[in-house]
C-alpha positions in Angstrom: 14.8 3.7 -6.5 14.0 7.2 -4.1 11.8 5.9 -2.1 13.7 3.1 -1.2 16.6 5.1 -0.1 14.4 6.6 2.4 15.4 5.7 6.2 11.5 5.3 7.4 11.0 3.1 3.7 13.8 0.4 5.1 11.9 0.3 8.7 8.4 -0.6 7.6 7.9 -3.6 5.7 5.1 -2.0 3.6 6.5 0.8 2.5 9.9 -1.3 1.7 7.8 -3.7 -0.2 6.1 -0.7 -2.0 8.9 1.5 -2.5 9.4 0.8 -6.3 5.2 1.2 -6.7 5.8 4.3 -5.5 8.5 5.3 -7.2 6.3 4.6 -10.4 3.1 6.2 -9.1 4.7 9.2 -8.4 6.5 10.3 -11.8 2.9 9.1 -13.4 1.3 11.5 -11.8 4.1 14.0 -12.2 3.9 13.4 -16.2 0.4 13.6 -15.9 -0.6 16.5 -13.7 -0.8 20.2 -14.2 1.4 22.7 -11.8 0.0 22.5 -8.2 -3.0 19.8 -8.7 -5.9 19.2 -6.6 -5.7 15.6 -6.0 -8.1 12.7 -4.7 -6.5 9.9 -2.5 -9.1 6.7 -2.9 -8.1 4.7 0.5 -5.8 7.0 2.0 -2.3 5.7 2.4 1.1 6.4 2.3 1.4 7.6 -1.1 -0.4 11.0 0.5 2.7 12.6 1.7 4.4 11.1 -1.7 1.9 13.3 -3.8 1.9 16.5 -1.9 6.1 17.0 -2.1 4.8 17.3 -6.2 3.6 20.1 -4.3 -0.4 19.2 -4.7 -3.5 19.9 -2.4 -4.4 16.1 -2.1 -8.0 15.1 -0.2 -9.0 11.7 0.5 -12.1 9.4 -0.2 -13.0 6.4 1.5 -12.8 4.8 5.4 -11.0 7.8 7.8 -7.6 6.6 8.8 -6.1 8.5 11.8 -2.4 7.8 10.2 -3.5 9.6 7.3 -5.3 12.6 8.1 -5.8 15.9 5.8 -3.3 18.7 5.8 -4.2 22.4 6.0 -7.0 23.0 3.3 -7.6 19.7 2.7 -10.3 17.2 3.5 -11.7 13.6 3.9 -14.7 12.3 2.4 -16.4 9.5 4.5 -17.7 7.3 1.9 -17.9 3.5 1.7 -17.1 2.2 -1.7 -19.2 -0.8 -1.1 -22.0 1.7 -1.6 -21.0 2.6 -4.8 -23.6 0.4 -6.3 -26.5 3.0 -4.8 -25.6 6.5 -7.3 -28.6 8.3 -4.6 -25.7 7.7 -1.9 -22.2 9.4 -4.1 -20.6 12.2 -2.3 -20.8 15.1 -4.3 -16.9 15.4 -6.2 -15.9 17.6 -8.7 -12.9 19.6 -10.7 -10.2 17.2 -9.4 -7.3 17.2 -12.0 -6.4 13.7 -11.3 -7.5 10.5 -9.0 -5.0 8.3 -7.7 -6.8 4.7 -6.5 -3.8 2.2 -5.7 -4.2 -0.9 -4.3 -7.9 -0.7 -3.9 -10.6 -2.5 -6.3 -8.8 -5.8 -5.2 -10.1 -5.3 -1.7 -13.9 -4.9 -3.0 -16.7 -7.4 -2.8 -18.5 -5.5 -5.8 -17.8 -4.7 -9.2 -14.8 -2.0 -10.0 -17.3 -0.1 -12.6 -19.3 1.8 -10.1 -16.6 2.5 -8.3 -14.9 4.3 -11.5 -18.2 5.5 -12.2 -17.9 7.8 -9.3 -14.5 8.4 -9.4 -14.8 9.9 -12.9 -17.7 12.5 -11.6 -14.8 13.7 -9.3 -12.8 14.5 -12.1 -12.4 17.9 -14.5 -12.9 16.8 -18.1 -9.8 15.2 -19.2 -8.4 15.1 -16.0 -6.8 11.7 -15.0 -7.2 8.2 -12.9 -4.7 6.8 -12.5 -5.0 3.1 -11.0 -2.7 0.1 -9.3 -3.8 -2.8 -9.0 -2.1 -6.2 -8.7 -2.3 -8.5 -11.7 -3.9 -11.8 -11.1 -1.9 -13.6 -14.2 1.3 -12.8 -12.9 4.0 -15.5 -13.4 3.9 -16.0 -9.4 0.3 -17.1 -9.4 0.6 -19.5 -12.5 3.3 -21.1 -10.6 1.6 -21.5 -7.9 -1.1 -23.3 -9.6 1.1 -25.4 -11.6 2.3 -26.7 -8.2 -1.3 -27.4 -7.0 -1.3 -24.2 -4.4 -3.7 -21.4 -4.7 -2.4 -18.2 -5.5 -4.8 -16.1 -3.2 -5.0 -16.1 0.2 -8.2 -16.9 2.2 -10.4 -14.2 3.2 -10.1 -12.8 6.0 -12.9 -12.7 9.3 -12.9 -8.5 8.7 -15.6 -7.4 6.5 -13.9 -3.6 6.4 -10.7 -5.0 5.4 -11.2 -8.3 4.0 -8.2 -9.3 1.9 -7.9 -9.5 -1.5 -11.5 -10.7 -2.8 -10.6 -10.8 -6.9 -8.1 -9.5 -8.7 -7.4 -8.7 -12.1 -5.9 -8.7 -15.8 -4.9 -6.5 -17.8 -7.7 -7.0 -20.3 -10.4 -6.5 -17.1 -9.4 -3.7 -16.0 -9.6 -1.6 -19.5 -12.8 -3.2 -20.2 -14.0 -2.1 -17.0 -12.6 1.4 -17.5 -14.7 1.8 -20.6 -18.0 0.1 -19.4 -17.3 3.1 -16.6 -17.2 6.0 -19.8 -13.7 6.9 -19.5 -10.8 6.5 -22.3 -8.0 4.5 -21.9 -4.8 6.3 -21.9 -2.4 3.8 -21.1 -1.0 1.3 -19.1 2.1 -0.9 -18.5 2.9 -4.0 -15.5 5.9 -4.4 -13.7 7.9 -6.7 -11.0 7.3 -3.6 -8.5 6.4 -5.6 -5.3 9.4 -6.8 -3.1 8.6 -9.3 -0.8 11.8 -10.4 -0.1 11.4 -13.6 -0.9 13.9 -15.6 -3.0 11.9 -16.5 -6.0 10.3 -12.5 -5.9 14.1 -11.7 -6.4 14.9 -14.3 -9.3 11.4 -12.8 -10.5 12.4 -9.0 -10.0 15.5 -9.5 -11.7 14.5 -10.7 -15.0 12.8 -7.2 -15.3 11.7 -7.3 -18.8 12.4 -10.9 -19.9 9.3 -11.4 -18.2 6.6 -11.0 -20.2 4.2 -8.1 -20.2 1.1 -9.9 -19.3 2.8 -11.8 -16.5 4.3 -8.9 -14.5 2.8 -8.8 -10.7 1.7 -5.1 -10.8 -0.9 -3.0 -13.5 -0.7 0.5 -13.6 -2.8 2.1 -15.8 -4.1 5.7 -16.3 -7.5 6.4 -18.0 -9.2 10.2 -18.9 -12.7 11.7 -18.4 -13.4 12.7 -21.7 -14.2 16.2 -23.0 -17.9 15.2 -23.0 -19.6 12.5 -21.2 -23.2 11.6 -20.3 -25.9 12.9 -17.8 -24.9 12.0 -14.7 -27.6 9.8 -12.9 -29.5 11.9 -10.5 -29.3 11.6 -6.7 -31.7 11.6 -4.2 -31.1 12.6 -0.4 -31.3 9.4 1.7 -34.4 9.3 3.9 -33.6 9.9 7.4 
């Protein structure tokens, strides 16, 4: 894969255990992106720099990270996602030609549909989400069940970055993405994550023996429609 050719992708274990993902995020958004797209980063990350060499103006949404600021006419919009819930608190997005949210709704303690609720006001009609997310009936999870272990590790004592609190199937997450008024345009799972253990090998390189469903990683890209309903009004919080 490019990205894990990369010097600085060998050196940190997150981006080496990511590299594939973002291998596969990238010529997503490459397929599905006009020339020179303005792009929103949900929970900016390392995949920033990956989606400006498309080239693409990308802003961020969500906590301010100082390893990820905004480049030269871009900008960060402070916004919890927790929040998402209250429609009088969404930042005010618009005429974004696609939304990249990886490795996000997992971390939340509310429901994903608010959260794509808002994501799809950011976006110009039939513009594009596109969302990663790992798949909780992955073959590594059953097995770990089978042998009486659970899959998912305990929460952690950081309300900002808790851990994974659910994931998701397949199934879910395009039920989700309809409940949230935007069409499903497609979506596939693969063995993306390299943890370097030795089952994650033996799983990795079965590639597509394994079956669909079971694969660790979703990624999945849905469209605003043409057309979509009133948007719920919002109302200034009181100071």
């Amino acid at each position: 894969m490019e990205f894990e050719q990369n010097p600085r992708a060998r050196m940190d274990p997150y981006l080496s255990a990511h590299a594939a993902r973002y291998d596969l995020l990238l010529a997503k958004v490459r397929e599905l992106a006009p020339p020179n797209p303005r792009i929103l980063d949900v929970g900016p990350s390392y995949e920033g720099a990956r989606l400006r060499s498309l080239p693409a103006t990308v802003d961020s949404l969500g906590f301010r990270d100082e390893r990820f600021l905004p480049g030269e006419g871009e900008q960060h919009v402070q916004f919890d996602l927790r929040d998402a819930e209250r429609t009088e608190l969404w930042p005010q997005l618009a005429d974004y030609d696609l939304v990249v949210c990886a490795e996000v709704i997992e971390h939340l303690p509310i429901s994903p549909v608010p959260v794509l609720r808002l994501l799809g006001t950011a976006l110009r009609p039939r513009g594009w989400l596109v969302l990663q997310t790992p798949n909780a009936a992955r073959l590594s999870n059953r097995l770990r069940l089978l042998a009486g272990r659970n899959p998912f590790e305990p929460l952690r004592e950081d309300s900002v970055n808790p851990g994974h609190v659910r994931e998701y199937t397949v199934s879910e997450l395009l039920e989700m993405a309809r409940k949230a008024d935007l069409e499903v345009g497609g979506w596939l799972t693969a063995d993306y994550f390299a943890t370097g253990s030795r089952a994650n090998s033996v799983v990795r390189g079965l590639g597509p023996l394994v079956p669909r469903f079971l694969r660790a990683g979703i990624t999945a890209w849905f469209r605003k429609p043409p057309r979509t309903r009133p948007e719920p009004p919002r109302r200034t919080p009181a100071t």
